[in-house]
Each structure stands twice: as C-alpha cells, then as structure tokens.
C-alpha positions in Angstrom: 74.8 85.6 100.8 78.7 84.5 100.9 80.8 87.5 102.2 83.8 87.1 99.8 87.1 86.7 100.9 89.2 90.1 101.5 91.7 90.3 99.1 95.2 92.1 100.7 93.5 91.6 104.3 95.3 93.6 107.3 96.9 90.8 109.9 95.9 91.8 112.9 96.9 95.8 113.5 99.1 96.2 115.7 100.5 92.6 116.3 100.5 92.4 112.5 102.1 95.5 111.9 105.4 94.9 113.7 106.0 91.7 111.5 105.8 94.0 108.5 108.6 95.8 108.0 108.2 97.8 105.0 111.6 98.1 102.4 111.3 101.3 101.1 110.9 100.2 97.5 108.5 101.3 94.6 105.8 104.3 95.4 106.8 104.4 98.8 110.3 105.5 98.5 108.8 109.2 97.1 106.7 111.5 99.3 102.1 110.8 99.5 101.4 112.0 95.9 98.7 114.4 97.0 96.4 114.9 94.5 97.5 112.8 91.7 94.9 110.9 90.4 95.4 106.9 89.8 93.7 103.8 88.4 92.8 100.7 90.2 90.1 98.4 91.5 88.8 97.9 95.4 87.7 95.0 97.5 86.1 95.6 100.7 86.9 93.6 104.5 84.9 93.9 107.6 88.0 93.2 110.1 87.5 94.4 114.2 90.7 95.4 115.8 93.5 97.7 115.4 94.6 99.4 112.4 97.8 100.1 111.0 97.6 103.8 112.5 97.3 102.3 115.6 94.0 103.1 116.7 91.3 100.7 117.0 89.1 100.1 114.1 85.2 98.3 112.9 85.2 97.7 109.3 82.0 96.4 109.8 81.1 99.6 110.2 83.4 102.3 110.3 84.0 104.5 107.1 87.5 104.1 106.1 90.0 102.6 104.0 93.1 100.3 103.9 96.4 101.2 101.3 98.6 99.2 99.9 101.8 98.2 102.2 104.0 100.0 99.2 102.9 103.7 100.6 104.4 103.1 103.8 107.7 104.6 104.7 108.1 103.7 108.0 109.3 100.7 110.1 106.8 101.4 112.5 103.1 102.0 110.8 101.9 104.5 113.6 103.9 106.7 112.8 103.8 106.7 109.3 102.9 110.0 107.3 100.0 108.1 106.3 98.6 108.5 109.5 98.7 111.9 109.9 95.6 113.1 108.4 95.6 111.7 105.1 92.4 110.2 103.5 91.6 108.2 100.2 88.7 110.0 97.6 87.4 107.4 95.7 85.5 107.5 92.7 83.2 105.1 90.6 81.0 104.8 88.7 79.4 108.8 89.1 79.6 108.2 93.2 82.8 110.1 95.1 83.1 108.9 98.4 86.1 110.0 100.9 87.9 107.8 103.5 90.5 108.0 106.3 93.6 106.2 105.8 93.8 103.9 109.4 94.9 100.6 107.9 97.6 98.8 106.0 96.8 96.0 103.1 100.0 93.7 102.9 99.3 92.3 99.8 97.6 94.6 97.7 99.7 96.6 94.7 100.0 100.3 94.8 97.0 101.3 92.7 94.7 98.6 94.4 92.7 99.9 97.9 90.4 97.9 100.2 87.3 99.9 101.7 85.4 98.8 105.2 82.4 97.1 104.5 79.7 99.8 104.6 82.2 102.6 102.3 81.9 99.4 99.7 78.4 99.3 100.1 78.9 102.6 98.8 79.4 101.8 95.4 77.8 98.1 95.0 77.0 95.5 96.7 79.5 93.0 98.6 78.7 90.4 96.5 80.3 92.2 93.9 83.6 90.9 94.6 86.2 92.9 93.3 85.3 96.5 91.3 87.5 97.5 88.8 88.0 100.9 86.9 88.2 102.9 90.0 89.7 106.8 90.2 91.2 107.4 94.0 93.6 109.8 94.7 95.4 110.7 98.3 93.9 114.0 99.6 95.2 116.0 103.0 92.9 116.9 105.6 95.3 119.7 107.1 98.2 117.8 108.7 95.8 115.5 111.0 94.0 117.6 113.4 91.7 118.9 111.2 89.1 116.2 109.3 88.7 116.3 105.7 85.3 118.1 104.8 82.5 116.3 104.7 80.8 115.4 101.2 77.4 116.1 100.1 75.0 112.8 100.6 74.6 111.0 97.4 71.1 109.0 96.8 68.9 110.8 98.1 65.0 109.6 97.0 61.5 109.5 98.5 60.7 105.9 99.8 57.1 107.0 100.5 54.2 109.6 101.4 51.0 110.0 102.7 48.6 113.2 102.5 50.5 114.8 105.5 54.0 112.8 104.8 57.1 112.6 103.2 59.8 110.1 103.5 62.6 109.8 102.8 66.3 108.2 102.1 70.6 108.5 101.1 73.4 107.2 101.3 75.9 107.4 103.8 78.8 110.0 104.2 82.3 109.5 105.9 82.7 111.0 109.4 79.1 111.9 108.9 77.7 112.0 113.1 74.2 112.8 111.8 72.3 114.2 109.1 70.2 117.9 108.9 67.3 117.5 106.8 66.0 120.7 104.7 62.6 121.5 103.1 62.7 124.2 100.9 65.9 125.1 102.2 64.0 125.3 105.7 65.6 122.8 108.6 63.3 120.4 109.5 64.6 117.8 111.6 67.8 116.1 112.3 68.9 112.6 112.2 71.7 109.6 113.0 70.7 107.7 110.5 70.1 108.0 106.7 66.3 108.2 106.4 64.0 110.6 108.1 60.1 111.1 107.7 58.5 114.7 107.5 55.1 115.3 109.0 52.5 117.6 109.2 52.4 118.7 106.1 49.1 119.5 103.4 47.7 116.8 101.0 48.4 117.5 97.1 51.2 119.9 97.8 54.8 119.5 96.3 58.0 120.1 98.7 61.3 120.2 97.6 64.2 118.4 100.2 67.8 118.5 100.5 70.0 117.0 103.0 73.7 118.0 104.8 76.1 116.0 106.8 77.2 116.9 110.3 80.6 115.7 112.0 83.7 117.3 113.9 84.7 118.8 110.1 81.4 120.7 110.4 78.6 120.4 108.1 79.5 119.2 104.5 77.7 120.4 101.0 74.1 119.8 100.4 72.7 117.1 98.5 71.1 116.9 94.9 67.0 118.1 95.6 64.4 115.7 95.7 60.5 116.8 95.4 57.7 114.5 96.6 53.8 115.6 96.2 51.9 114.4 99.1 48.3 112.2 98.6 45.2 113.5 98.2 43.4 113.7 101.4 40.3 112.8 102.3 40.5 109.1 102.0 42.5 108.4 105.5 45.2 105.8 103.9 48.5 105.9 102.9 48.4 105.3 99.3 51.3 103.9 97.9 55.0 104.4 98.4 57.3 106.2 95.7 57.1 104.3 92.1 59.9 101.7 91.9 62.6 103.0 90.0 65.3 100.9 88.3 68.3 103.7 88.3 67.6 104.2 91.6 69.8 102.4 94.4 67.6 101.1 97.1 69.0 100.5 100.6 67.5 97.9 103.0 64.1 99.4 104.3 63.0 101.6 101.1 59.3 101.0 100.2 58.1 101.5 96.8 55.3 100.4 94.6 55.2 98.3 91.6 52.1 96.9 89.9 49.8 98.0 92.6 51.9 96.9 95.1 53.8 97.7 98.0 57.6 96.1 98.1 60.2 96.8 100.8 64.0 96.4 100.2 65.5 93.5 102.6 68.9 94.4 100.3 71.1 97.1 98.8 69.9 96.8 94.8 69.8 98.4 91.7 67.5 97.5 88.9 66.3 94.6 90.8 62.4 94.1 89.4 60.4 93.9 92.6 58.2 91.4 91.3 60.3 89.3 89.7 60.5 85.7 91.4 64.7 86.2 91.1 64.2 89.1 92.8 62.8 87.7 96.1 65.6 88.0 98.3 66.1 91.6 97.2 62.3 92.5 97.9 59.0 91.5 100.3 55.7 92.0 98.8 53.9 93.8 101.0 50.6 93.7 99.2 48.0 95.8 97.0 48.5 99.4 97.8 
C-alpha cells in the first residue's frame, strides 16, 4: 500500500534544527500548557535520524511524537523545555495512547501533532491519511529523569486455542520493554512482543487473562480481561481459532475463524470480512478448520 506523505515532516534533526529558529510568537511565547486539553488531527512519519531533542530517533519504530514548531521557545531545540521530560497523551476514538516529545514538525499548526509510524498504527491504519477529531494534551513526566507511567495495553483478544492452549494478542504501549502476562491474576509468562501463547492447560475449562507493561517507569496498569474456553479433548487437533469479530482490531498474525475457516491477518484491520474477495490483502485463507 502507498505510505502517504508526512504532513509537517522534521528536516533532518539536528542539521534541520539549527536552520529553524523559532520567533517566539503564538502558543510558544506562554509556558507548556500542562494539562489543558486541545483539539486537532494527527498524521504519522517514519523518519531515521535525530530528533529535535537531540537524540537519535526510528519512527519506524520508536513510540513517540513530533509538535508543532509554535511550542518551541528556544533558538536551540535541545534545550528546549520540551525536551525535558514532557510527553504528548493522545486520544481517539476510545484508545489513549502516551508519547515522548523528541521531535519538532516545522509546518504543522499548534493543535496539529505527527505520531511515529507504529503510535499511528495505534489508532488506524497508515493508509488513513490524516485523522481528525483528536483530544491530546501535554503531560509531565517529573522534570525528565523520571518516564511517564506506563498505560494499560489496549486490545487485548484471544487469536486462538487448542484443548491445552490459549493465545493470545494487544496492542502496543509507549516505553513498554516487554509485557507480563496474568491468568487469573496468576503470572504466567513474560514477553517482548505483543502476543504470547499459554500451555498446559485442561480441555473445556475457561481462564480469565490480563496483561501489564514493563519499562524503566515500572510496570503500568493492567489491561481490560479477556476469557478463552479451551477445546474439548480427545480429538488431538486444534479446532478453530477465536470467532472473527468485526469490532475487534486485528494486528498482522491474528488467526480467527469464519465460515469454517481458518484466516490469518497479513494487516492491521477492523471490520474487514475475512472472506470477502476485497478483503484479500487484509486476510489468507488458511482452510476448513
């Protein structure tokens, strides 16, 4: 698919940033409004480099966020107040999803922020575009040296199980390092990433998950519970993955069923109808289940 353009995209960190002199004009000339909630929209851009703040940034990658160029107070960006431990929390669309502030956008108005790649991905797909009707507000993290507390994972579903499996799937959180996984408020396992299977457990039998991010803020809030019944045993498959479901936001590598069928997700979607021939780019038939 064709990565739209960034709108208000950052010129290069630190060779950018001393061509930009900021005038200390509109929101800029009054202090970071902490706290005070503001309307706008959000673009994303996947830029490698350096940032404003002067450290070196993936946006391919990374969690974080660019402001507009009318926040910044200071000739020189790196030392702007900005930098010293201020984030972005945005929210859309029921999803609140918090960002350091590492990057400058020269060209975006005040109310208008631009998200790295996967913090987008967040909210909706990049092919999306822009995303209007946005709430973000700047919040402190203590000055710098301490990171903003980690948020609860949003998402969190059952992609599959077996008679002595569960597994499962959720989004991504901001300075998450990896991500403690909970059944029945039990730990079960830890993980980098954002699925993680559970084994050895009974066929028929119902278990109830929830799942905490871990990063040098410490652990953040537990998600929203999930439950998942195991298979029957006795009959040595798999069965079929978790039921297709179209509020749910599917991540690349979900399984679910549909029709008798297995489908995996080859792309962030919501409502997408697995079988459904404009669908195939979303999700691969992996056959009768």
């Amino acid at each position: 698919m064709r990565i739209p353009p960034r709108i208000g995209k950052w010129l290069g960190g630190l060779a950018g940033a001393a061509a930009l002199v900021l005038l200390a004009t509109g929101p800029a000339a009054a202090a970071i409004p902490i706290g005070q909630p503001m309307s706008g929209e959000m673009t994303y851009y996947n830029d490698v480099g350096y940032g404003a703040c002067g450290t070196p940034i993936d946006a391919s990658t990374q969690y974080l966020v660019a402001v507009s160029y009318q926040w910044w107070t200071t000739a020189n960006p790196n030392n702007d107040p900005l930098c010293q431990g201020i984030s972005v929390q945005v929210g859309y669309n029921g999803r609140t999803v918090t960002l350091p502030v590492v990057d400058k956008c020269p060209t975006c108005d005040a109310t208008h922020i631009d998200l790295s790649q996967p913090a987008f991905e967040e909210f909706a797909p990049t092919g999306t575009g822009v995303i209007t009707g946005i709430t973000w507000e700047f919040v402190s993290s203590g000055g710098g040296s301490t990171p903003p507390p980690l948020g609860a994972p949003a998402g969190l579903h059952v992609t599959g199980t077996t008679s002595s499996s569960v597994s499962l799937s959720w989004s991504g959180v901001a300075g998450a390092a990896s991500y403690t996984v909970y059944r029945g408020g039990a730990q079960v396992g830890t993980t980098s990433g954002t699925s993680f299977t559970d084994t050895g457990l009974s066929a028929a039998t119902s278990y109830t998950y929830t799942v905490a991010a871990t990063g040098t803020a410490g652990t953040g809030a537990l998600s929203s519970p999930v439950t998942a019944t195991t298979a029957a045993g006795g009959g040595g498959g798999t069965g079929c993955p978790a039921a297709w479901n179209p509020s749910t936001s599917y991540v690349p590598g979900d399984t679910v069923s549909y029709n008798g069928h297995a489908y995996k997700a080859t792309y962030y979607s919501t409502g997408a109808v697995p079988s459904d021939p404009s669908s195939w780019a979303v999700w691969s038939d992996q056959g009768a289940c």
